[in-house]
C-alpha positions in Angstrom: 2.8 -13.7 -10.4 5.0 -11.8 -7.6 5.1 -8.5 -9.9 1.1 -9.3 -10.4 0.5 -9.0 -6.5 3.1 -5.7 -5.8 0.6 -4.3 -8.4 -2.2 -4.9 -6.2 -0.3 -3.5 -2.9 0.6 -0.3 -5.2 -3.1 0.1 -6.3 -4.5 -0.3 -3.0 -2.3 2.3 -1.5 -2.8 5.0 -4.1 -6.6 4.4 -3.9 -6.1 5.0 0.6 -4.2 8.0 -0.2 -6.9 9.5 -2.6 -9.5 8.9 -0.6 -7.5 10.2 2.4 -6.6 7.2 4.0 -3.4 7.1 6.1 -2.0 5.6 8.5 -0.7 7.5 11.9 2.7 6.2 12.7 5.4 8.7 11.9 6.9 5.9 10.2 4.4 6.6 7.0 4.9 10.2 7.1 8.4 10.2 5.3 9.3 11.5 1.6 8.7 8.1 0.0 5.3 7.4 0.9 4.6 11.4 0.2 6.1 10.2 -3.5 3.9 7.1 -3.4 0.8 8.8 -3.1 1.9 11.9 -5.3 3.5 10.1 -8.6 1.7 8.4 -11.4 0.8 4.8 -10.9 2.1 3.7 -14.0 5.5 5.0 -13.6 5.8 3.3 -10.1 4.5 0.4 -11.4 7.2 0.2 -14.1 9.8 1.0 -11.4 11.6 -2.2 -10.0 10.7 -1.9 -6.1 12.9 -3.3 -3.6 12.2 -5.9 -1.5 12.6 -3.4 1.6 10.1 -0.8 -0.2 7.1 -4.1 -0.6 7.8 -5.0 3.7 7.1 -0.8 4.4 4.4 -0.9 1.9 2.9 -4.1 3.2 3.2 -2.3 7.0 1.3 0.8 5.3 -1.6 -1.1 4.2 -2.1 -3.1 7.4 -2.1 0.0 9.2 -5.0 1.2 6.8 -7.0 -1.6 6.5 -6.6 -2.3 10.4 -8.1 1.1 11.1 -11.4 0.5 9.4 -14.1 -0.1 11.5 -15.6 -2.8 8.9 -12.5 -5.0 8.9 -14.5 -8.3 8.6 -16.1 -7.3 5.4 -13.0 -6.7 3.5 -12.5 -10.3 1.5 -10.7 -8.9 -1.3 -7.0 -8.4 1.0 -6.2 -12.1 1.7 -3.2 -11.1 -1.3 -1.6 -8.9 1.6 -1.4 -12.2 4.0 0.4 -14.7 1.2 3.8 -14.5 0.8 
């Protein structure tokens, strides 16, 4: 079920970065989130992700989903708020 949910984060994030979604903070604007949103998502979702990698993509996709204006009408994120 845990592997089922990192899916979901990695899904999310690759579908922000193609529609040109980003957070500001110069925290998100390193090499690894550059090879997040380049690489194939099957190949990261076959990589085994560090616990460290799922807390700075977790930050990532607050930052996102924070910025939009329609926050309220996003129902399908309640996954990012269980741990």
């Amino acid at each position: 079920m845990i592997k089922y949910s990192i899916d979901k984060k990695i899904f999310l994030l690759k579908l922000f970065s193609l529609l040109g979604l980003y957070p500001e903070g110069l925290q998100f604007q390193t090499a690894y989130f550059h090879m997040l949103a380049t690489k194939s998502i099957d190949t990261i979702i076959s990589e085994h992700l560090h616990l460290k990698s799922e807390i700075e993509i977790d930050n990532w996709l607050h930052q996102c989903i924070e910025m939009q204006p329609e926050l309220g009408n996003l129902k399908t994120i309640n996954f990012l708020y269980k741990k």
